[in-house]
C-alpha positions in Angstrom: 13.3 -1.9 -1.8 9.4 -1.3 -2.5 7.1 -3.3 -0.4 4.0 -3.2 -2.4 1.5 -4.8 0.1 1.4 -3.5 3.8 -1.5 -3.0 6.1 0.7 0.9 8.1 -2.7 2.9 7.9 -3.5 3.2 11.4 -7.2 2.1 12.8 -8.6 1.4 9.0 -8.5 -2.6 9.2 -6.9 -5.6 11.2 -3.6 -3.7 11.0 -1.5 -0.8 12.8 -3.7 -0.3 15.4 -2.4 3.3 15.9 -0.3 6.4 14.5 2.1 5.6 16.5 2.5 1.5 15.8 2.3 2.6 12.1 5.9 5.4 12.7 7.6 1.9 14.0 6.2 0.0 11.4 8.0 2.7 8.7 11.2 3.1 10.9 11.2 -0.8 10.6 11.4 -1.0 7.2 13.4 2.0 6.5 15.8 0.0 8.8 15.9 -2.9 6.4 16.1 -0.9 3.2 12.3 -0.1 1.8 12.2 2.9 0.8 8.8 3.3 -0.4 5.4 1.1 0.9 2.0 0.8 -0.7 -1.0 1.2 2.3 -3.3 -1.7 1.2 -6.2 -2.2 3.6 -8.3 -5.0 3.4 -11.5 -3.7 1.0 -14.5 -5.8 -0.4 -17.8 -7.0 0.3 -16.9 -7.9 3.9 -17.7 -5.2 6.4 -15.3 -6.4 9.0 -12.5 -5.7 6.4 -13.8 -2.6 5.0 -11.9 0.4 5.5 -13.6 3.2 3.4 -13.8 4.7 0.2 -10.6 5.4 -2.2 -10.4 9.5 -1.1 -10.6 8.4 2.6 -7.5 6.1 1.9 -5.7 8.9 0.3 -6.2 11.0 3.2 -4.6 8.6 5.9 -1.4 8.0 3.2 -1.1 11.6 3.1 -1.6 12.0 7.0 0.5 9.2 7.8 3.4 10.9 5.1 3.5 14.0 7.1 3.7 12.2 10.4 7.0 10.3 8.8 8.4 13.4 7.9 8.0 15.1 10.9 10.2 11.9 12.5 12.8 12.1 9.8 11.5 8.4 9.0 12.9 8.0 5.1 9.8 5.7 3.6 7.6 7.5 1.6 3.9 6.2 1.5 2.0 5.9 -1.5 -2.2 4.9 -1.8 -3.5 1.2 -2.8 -6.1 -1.2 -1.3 -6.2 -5.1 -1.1 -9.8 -5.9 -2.8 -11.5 -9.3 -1.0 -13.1 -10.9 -4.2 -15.6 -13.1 -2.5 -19.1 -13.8 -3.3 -21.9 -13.5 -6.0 -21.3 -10.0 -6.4 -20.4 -7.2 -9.2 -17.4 -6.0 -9.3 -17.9 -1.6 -7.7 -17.6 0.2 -10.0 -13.6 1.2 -11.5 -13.5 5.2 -10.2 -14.5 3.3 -6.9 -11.3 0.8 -6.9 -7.5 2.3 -5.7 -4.9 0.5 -7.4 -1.2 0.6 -6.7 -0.5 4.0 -6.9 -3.3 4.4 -9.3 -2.0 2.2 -11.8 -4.0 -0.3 -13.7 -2.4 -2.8 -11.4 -5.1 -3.7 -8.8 -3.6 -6.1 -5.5 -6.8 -8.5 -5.3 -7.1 -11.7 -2.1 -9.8 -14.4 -1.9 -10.8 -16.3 0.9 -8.2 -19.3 1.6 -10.7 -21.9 0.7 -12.2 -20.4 -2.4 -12.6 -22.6 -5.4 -10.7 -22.1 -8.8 -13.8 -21.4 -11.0 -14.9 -19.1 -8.8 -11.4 -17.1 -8.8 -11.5 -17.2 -12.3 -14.3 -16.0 -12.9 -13.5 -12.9 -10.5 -10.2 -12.0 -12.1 -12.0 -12.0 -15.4 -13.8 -9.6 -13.8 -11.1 -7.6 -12.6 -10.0 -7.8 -16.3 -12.8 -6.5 -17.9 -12.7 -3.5 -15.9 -9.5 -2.7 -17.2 -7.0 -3.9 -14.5 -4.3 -5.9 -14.4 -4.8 -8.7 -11.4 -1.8 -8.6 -8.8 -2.7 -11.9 -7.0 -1.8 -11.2 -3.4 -0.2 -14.4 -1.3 -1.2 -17.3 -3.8 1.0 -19.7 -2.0 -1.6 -19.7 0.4 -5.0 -20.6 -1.2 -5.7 -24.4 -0.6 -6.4 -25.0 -4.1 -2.6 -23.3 -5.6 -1.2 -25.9 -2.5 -2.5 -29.0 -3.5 -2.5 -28.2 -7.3 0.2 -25.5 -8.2 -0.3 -25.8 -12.0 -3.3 -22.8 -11.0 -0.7 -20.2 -10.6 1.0 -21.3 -14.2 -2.5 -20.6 -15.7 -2.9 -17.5 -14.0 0.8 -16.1 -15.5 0.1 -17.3 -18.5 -2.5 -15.1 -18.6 -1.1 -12.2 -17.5 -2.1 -12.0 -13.3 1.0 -10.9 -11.1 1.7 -13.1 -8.3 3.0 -11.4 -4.9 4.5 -14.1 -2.6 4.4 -12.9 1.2 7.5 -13.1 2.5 6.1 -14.8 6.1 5.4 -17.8 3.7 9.0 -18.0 2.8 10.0 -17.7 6.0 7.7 -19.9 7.4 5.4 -18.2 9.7 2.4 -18.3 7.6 2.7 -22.4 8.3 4.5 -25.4 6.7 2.3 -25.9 3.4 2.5 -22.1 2.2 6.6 -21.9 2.5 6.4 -25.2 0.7 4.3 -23.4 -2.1 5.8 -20.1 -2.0 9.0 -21.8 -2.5 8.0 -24.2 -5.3 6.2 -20.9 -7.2 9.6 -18.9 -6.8 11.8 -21.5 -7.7 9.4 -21.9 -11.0 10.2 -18.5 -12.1 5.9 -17.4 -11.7 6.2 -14.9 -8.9 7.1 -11.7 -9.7 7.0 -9.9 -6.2 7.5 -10.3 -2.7 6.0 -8.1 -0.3 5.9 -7.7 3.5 2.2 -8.1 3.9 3.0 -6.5 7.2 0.5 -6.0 10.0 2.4 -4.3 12.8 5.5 -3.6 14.5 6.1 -6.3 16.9 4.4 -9.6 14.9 4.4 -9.7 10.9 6.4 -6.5 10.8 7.6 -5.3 7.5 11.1 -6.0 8.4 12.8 -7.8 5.5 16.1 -8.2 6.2 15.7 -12.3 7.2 14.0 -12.2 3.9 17.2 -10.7 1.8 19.0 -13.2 4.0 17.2 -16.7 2.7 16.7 -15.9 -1.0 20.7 -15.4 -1.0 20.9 -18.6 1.2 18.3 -21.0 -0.4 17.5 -19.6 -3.9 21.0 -18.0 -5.6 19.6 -18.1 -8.8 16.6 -15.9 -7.9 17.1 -12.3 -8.7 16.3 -10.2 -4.9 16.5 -7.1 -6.8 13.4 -8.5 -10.0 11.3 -8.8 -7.4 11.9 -6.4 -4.5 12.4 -3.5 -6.9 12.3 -3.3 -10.2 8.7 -5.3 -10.9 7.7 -3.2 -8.0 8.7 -0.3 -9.5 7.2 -0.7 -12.8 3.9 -1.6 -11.0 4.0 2.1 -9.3 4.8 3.3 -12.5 2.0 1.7 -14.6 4.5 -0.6 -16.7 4.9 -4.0 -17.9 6.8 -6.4 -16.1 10.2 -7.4 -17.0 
């Protein structure tokens, strides 16, 4: 598996807290079967969530990597960000953005209560600078909850959704499993990602996850959205 969102760069935002927490979070998800994990901290115009420019990222993936190897811990580690598009402001500048691997897929959040114009009008943005939009954890925005028909405009138009997998699971709370599950069973999510945050709480663990999409959705192909979308993403490809 390829977990394309996960917050294992020690002491950059509100996740691994250390080098050490960020070894178990790898050994974790080696133990469940990732084999490779996009580092996506939190970037944008919030400076509680900033974590520093794109070569400073690149640095703590390759630091992290080496630490990994040293342990004999199978995941390899590859550079991204999770861009906060929030706010009346422009979009930095493209050389300034880290994709997924430096694709031209970009993982992208807004804040839980943000409106739909204003979304749109951000991933337009996004657009016009050349990216594709990877829309992380729609399932829980209030506005995809109480009106779901959002996330068919937004595949329509070519945005990726990434469902969390704590939604599904229910840990993220009752209304986003409900949405996560509605926007898998409709076919318009094309990954699912750990969104992990450490080793003990919203680890990037995922076999429960393998477990209830074999359980509850048997149609739904594990290996679509666990692998192969996440592998063309890496790979700068379109979506099957």
């Amino acid at each position: 598996m390829i977990d394309l969102h996960c917050h294992i760069l020690p002491g950059v935002d509100d996740g691994s807290d250390s080098l050490d927490t960020s070894c178990r979070m790898a050994a974790i998800a080696a133990d469940s079967g990732v084999r490779q994990i996009v580092a996506t901290p939190h970037r944008g115009v919030d400076p509680a969530r900033e974590s520093g420019g794109a070569a400073a990222i690149r640095t703590a993936v390759s630091a992290l990597q080496r630490e990994l190897d040293r342990w004999n811990i199978p995941v390899r580690i590859l550079p991204g960000s999770e861009l906060l598009l929030a706010g009346d402001w422009p979009l930095p500048a493209p050389d300034s953005l880290l994709s997924l691997n430096g694709s031209r897929y970009l993982l992208v959040e807004f804040y839980f209560d943000e409106s739909p114009r204003a979304m749109e009008r951000r991933l337009r943005a996004v657009e016009e600078a050349g990216f594709v939009p990877v829309v992380a954890h729609p399932e829980r925005y209030f506005c995809v909850q109480e009106q779901p028909s959002i996330a068919d405009v937004w595949v329509d138009r070519g945005r990726v959704l990434q469902l969390n997998k704590g939604s599904l699971l229910g840990s993220l709370g009752e209304e986003a499993c409900l949405c996560a599950s509605l926007l898998l069973r409709r076919g318009l999510a094309s990954v699912i990602a750990s969104d992990a945050h450490h080793s003990r709480v919203r680890t990037p663990d995922m076999r429960n996850l393998l477990e209830l999409l074999s359980d509850r959705f048997p149609a739904v192909e594990a290996e679509l959205l666990l692998l192969e979308n996440p592998r063309r993403i890496l790979r700068d490809l379109p979506l099957s």
